[in-house]
MIMITI-648160 format. One record per residue (C-alpha): residue in three letters; x, y, z. Coordinates in steps of 0.05 Angstrom, whole numbers, padded with zeros to 5 digits, always signed. Each point is the difference from the previous one (the first is absolute). Layout:
<filos>
ALAXYZ/...
</filos>
This chain:
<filos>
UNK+00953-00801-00336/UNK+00045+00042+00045/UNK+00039+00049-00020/UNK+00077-00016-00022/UNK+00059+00041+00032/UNK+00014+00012-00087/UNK-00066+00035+00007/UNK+00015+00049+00055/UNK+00068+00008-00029/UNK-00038+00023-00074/UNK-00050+00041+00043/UNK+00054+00031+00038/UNK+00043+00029-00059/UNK-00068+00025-00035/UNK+00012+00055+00062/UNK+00032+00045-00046/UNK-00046-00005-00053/UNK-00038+00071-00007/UNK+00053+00027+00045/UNK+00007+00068-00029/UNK+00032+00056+00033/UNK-00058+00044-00017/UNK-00046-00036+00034/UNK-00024+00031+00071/UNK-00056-00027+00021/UNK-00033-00004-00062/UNK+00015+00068-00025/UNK+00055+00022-00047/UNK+00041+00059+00036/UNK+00011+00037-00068/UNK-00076-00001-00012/UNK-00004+00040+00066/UNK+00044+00058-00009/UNK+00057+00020-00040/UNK+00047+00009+00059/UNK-00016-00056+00050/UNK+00070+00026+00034/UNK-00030+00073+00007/UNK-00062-00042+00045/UNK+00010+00014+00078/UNK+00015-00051+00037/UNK-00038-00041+00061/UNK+00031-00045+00039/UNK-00047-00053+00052/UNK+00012-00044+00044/UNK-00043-00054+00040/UNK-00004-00031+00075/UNK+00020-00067+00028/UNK-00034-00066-00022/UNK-00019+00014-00064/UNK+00027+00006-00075/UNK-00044+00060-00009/UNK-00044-00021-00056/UNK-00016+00082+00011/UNK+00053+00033-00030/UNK-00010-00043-00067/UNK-00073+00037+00003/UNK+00021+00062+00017/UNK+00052-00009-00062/UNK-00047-00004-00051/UNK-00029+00070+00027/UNK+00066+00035+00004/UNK+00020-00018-00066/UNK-00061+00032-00034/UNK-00003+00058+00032/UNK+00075+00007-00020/UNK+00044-00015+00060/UNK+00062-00044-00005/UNK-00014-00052+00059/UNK+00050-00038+00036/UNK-00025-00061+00043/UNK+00055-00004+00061/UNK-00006-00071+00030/UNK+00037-00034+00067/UNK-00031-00065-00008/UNK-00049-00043+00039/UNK+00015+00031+00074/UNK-00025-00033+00062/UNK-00038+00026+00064/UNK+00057-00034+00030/UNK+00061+00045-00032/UNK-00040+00062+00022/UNK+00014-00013+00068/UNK+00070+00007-00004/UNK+00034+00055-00007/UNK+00061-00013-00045/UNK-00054-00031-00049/UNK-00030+00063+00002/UNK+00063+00036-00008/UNK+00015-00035-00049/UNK-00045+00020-00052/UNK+00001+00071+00015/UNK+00081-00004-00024/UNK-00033-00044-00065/UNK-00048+00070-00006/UNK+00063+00034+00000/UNK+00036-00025-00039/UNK-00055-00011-00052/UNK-00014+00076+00000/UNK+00073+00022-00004/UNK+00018-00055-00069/UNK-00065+00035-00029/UNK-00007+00068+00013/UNK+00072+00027+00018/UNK+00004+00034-00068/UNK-00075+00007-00021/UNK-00023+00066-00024/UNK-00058-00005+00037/UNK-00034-00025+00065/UNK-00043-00064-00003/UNK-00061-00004+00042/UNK-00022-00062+00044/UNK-00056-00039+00022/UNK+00009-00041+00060/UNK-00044-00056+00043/UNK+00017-00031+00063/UNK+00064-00011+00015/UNK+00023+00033-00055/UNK-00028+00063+00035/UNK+00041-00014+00056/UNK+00068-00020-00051/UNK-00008+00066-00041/UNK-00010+00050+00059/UNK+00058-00031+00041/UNK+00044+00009-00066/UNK-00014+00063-00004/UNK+00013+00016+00080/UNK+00070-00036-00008/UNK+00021+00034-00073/UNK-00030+00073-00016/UNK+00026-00008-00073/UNK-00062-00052-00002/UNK-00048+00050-00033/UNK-00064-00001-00038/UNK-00053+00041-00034/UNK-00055-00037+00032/UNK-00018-00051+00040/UNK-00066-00047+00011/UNK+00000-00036+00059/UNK-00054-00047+00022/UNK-00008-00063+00060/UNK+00059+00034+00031/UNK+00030-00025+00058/UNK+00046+00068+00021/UNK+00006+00024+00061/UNK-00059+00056+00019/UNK+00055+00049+00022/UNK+00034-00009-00075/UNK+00033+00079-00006/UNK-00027+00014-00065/UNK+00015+00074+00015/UNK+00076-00015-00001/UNK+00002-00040-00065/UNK-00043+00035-00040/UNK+00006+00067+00014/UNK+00071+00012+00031/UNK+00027-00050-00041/UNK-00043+00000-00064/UNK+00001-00073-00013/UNK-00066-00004-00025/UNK-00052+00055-00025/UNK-00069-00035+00020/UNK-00023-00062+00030/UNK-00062-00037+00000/UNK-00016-00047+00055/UNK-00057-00045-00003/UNK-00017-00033+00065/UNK-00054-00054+00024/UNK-00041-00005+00046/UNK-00012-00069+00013/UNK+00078-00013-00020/UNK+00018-00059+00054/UNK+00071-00006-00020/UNK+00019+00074+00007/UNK-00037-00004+00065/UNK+00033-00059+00032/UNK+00071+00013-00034/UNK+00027+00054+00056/UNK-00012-00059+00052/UNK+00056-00041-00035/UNK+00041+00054-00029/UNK+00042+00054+00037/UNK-00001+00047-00054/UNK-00062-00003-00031/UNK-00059+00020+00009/UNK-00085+00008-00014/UNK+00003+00052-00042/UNK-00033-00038-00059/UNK-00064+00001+00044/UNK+00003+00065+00043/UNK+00049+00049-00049/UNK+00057+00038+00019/UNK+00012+00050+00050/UNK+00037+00046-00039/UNK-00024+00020-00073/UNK+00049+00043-00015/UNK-00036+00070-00006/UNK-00052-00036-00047/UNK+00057-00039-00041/UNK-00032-00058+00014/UNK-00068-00021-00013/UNK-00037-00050+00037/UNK-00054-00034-00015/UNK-00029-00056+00040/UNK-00053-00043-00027/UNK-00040-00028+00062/UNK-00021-00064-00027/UNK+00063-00021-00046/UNK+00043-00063+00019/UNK+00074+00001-00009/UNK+00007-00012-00073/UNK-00075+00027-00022/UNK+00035+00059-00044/UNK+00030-00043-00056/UNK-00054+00019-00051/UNK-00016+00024-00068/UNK-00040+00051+00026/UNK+00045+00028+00054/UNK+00061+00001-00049/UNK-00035+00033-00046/UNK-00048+00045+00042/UNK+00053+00021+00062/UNK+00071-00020-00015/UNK+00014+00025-00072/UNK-00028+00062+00007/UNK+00043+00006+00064/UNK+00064-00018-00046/UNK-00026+00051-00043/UNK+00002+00062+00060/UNK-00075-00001-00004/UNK-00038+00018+00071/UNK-00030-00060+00049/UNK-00068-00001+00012/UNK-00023-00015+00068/UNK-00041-00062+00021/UNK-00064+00009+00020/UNK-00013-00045+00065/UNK-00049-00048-00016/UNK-00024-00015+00083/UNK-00009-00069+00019/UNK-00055-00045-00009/UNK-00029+00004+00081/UNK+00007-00059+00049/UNK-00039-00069-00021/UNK-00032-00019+00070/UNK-00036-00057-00022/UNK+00061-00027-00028/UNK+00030+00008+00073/UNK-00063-00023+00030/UNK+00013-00075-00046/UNK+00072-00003+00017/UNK-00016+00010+00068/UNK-00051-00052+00013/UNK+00040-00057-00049/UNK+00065+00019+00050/UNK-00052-00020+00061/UNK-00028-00055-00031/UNK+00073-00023-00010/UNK+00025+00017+00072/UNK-00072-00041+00021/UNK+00025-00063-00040/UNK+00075-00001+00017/UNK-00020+00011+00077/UNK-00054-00062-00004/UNK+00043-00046-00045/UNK+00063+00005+00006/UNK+00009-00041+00065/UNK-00041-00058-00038/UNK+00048-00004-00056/UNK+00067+00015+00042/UNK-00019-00072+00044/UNK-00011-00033-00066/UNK+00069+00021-00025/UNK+00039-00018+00071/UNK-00048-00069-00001/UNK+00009-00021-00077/UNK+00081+00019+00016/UNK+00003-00036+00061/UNK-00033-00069-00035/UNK+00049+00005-00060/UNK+00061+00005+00056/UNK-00031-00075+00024/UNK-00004-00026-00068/UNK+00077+00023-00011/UNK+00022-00024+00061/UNK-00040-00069+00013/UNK+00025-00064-00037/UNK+00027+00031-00062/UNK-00050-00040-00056/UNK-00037+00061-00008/UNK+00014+00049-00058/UNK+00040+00067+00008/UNK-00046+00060+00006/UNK+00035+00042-00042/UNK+00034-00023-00065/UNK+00072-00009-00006/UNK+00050+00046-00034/UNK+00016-00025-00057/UNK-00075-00010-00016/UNK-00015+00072+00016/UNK+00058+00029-00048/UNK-00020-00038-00058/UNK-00067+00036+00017/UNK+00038+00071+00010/UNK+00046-00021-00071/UNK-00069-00025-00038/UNK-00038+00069+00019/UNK+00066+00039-00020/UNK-00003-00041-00071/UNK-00067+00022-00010/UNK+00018+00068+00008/UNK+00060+00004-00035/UNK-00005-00045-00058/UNK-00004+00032-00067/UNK+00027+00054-00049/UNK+00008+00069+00039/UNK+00014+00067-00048/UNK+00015+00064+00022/UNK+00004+00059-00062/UNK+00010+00075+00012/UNK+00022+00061-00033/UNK+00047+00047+00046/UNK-00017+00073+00009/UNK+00039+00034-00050/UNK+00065+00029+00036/UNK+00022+00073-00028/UNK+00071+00024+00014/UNK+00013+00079-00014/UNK+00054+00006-00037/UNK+00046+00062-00013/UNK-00016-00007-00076/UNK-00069-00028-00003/UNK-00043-00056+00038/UNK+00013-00078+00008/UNK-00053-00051+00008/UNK+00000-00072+00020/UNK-00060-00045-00002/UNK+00004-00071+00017/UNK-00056-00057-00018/UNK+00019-00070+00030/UNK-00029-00070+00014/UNK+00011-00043+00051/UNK-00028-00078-00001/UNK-00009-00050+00058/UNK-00012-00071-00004/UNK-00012-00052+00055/UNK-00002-00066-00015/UNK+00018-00046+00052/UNK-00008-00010+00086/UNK+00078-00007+00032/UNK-00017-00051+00054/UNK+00073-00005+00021/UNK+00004+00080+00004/UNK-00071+00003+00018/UNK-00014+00057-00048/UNK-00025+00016-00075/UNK+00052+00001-00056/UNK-00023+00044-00055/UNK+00044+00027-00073/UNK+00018+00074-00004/UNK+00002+00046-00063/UNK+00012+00071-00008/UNK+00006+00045-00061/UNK+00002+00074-00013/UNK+00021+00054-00046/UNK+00010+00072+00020/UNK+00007+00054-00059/UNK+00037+00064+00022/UNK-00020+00061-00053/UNK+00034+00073+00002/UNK-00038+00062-00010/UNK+00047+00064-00019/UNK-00008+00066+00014/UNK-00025+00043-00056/UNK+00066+00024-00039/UNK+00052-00046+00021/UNK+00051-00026-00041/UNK-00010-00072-00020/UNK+00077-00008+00011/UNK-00014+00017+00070/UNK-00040-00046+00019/UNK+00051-00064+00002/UNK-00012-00049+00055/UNK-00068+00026+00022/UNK-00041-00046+00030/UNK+00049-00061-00004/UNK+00028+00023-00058/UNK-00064+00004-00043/UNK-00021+00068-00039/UNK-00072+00001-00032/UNK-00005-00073-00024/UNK+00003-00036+00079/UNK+00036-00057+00032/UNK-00029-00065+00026/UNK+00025-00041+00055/UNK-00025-00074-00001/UNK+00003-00045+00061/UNK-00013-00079+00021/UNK+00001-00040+00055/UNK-00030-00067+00014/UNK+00011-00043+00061/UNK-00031-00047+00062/UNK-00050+00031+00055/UNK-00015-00042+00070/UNK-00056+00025+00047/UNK+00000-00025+00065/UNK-00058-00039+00025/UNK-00006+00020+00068/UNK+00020+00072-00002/UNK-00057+00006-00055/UNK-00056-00034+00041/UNK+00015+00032+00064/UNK+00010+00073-00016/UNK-00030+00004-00078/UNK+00072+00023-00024/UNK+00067-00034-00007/UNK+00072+00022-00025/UNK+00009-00036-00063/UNK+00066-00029-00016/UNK+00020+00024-00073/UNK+00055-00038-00047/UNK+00016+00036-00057/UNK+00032-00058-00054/UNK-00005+00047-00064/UNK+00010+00062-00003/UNK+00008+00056-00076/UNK+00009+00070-00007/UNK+00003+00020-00080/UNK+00013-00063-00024/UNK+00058-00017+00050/UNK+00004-00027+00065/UNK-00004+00040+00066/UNK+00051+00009+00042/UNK+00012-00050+00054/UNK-00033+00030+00061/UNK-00062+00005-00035/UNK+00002-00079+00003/UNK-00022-00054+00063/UNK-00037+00020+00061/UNK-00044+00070-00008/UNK-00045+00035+00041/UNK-00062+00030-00016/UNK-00043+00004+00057/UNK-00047-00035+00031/UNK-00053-00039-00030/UNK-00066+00031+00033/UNK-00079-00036-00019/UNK-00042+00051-00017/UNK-00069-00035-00028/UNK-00007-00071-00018/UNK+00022+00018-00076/UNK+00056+00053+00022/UNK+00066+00014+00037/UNK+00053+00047+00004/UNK+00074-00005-00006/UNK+00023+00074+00032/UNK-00021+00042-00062/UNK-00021-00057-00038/UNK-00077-00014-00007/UNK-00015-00070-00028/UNK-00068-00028-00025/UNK-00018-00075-00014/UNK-00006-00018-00067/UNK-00063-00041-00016/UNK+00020-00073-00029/UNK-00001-00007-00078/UNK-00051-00047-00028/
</filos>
């Protein structure tokens, strides 16, 4: 039997359930140290395309080896938006502005690991705003420009003590990247030009790919004892393996016999193509009573519609827990973490429309907790954290409305914009506010694998059918 839209709902509200503000990642924060305010603090951020399942790993790590971590996310951010430079721009004022709500009053300086283009949005902050400072930096699949003047901002301006740079090199995307954008450049494959009197130290791993340092071992092994002011060991080159000749020698004589074939046959099978197109323009044009070569239309749309329905049709789920977001507060630390649930169901082909119709449901509930600074005042601490103290504060939300997928945007390119009614919509217990009704948008619908799509952010996998 399928599953009812009373059962999602029921599924949906046992979010909360184990929804403790102790828990990080599996660990309760008082079991790790008396004064998890007194912990240094690390911020990271990640590169375009991705949700950067990385800095979830490289929590866990942080956490026990006592470091307060902050996961900074922009959202899913295409190739396309880092060719343009007020996208760009963009998110190095969100940097900014992130930095100064945060650490404008903090005792002390947080450190940073960066990837990607969050190399490039962190060292471009700190070119446009010297008050951007840290105690170290990890940088790694950068895509900076090689003539980056680290001598200027770390040693006449002090904005950092150390930094570690981890290059690649086999990295294809730091390679390509100063092709397409002005101001960046290959320095996550080559290194910089300036190192800052030693301030910076480079390594460059010759056979790493552009993400190949999100590991247990390198956190562990290379970046905390970096956070820690330990010393960098250098790599030992490994050399390469030495040129394969006999696999040149096959290529080369399967690209002959190719060439051989194509220069023999091809002829032959281009007069059978002008011939068979030639005898099907007689058939079409002689006395009408033969059939149509091709099919009509309408037949091949209920073909396109029947192929979409087999796709489509089913239950569709899509569950995550967010990051957990820390805000530094003058009096202590806030923390949100958000689990939600999102359901899709297609049921039925729109022949008129020429589309799928499917149901939409969406639940979540996102606990904000407060941390205080050793010796506070508990009367101080009103309206922390929206308003909560020590016991936390839950936000509830619901929405539930009608999703059409166009058939031929779908077939022809393997995504579509979806067109999103919202009918229902709650937010603790009461209903939203007007705008959050009718038309939304949430990106386009993208096919991934035969049992998965995306929805901008939104990953969703097929649901096998009930017995």
């Amino acid at each position: 039997m399928v599953a009812t839209y009373e059962h999602y709902r029921s599924l949906s509200m046992s979010l909360s359930d184990g929804f403790e503000a102790s828990e990080i990642t599996g660990k309760s924060m008082d079991n790790l140290s008396e004064k998890p305010s007194d912990w240094p603090v690390v911020l990271s951020i990640h590169g375009i395309r991705t949700t950067a399942d990385w800095q979830r790993k490289l929590n866990d790590v942080l956490i026990q080896h006592s470091y307060r971590h902050v996961l900074l996310g922009f959202g899913f951010f295409g190739a396309i938006f880092l060719l343009m430079p007020w996208s760009r721009a963009r998110k190095v004022e969100w940097f900014r502005e992130v930095y100064s709500e945060m650490f404008t009053t903090a005792e002390h300086l947080p450190s940073v690991i960066a990837h990607s283009f969050g190399s490039y949005i962190v060292t471009k902050a700190m070119l446009k705003d010297e008050n951007i400072r840290f105690d170290r930096m990890i940088i790694c699949g950068s895509i900076i420009s090689r003539k980056y003047p680290w001598s200027k901002v770390l040693i006449q301006r002090k904005q950092a003590s150390k930094v570690l740079h981890e290059a690649s090199g086999r990295d294809l995307w730091a390679r390509l990247v100063e092709w397409v954008v002005f101001d960046a450049g290959s320095s996550g494959v080559s290194g910089f030009d300036d190192l800052a009197n030693g301030r910076v130290a480079e390594l460059i791993h010759e056979r790493h790919q552009h993400s190949d340092y999100f590991n247990r071992i390198n956190f562990e092994r290379r970046w905390v004892p970096f956070l820690r002011g330990e010393p960098i060991k250098k790599l030992q080159p490994a050399g390469s393996n030495g040129f394969n000749y006999r696999f040149a020698v096959t290529i080369s004589f399967l690209l002959a016999v190719a060439a051989v074939v194509i220069w023999f046959f091809a002829p032959h099978l281009l007069d059978g193509n002008v011939a068979e197109t030639v005898a099907g323009s007689k058939t079409e044009l002689g006395s009408g009573t033969s059939e149509p070569k091709n099919p009509s239309s309408s037949n091949a749309m209920a073909g396109d519609l029947e192929k979409l329905s087999t796709f489509f049709r089913g239950e569709w789920l899509q569950s995550r827990e967010s990051p957990e977001i820390t805000m530094v507060d003058s009096l202590g630390m806030c923390y949100l973490r958000t689990k939600s649930i999102t359901h899709l169901k297609f049921e039925r082909v729109d022949n008129k429309r020429e589309g799928m119709i499917g149901h939409w449901f969406r639940s979540s509930v996102s606990t904000w907790r407060f941390e205080p600074k050793p010796n506070v005042r508990e009367d101080a601490l009103q309206k922390r954290c929206r308003g909560t103290t020590y016991s936390g504060y839950s936000d509830f939300y619901e929405e539930q409305g009608d999703v059409f997928v166009s058939a031929e945007e779908f077939l022809k390119y393997g995504k579509a914009n979806i067109n999103l009614k919202i009918n229902d919509c709650i937010h603790n217990g009461k209903d939203c506010h007007l705008n959050y009704f009718g038309l939304q948008e949430r990106g386009a619908l993208q096919k991934i694998t035969f049992t998965r799509f995306r929805i901008g952010e939104m990953m969703f996998e097929k649901q096998p059918l009930a017995n």
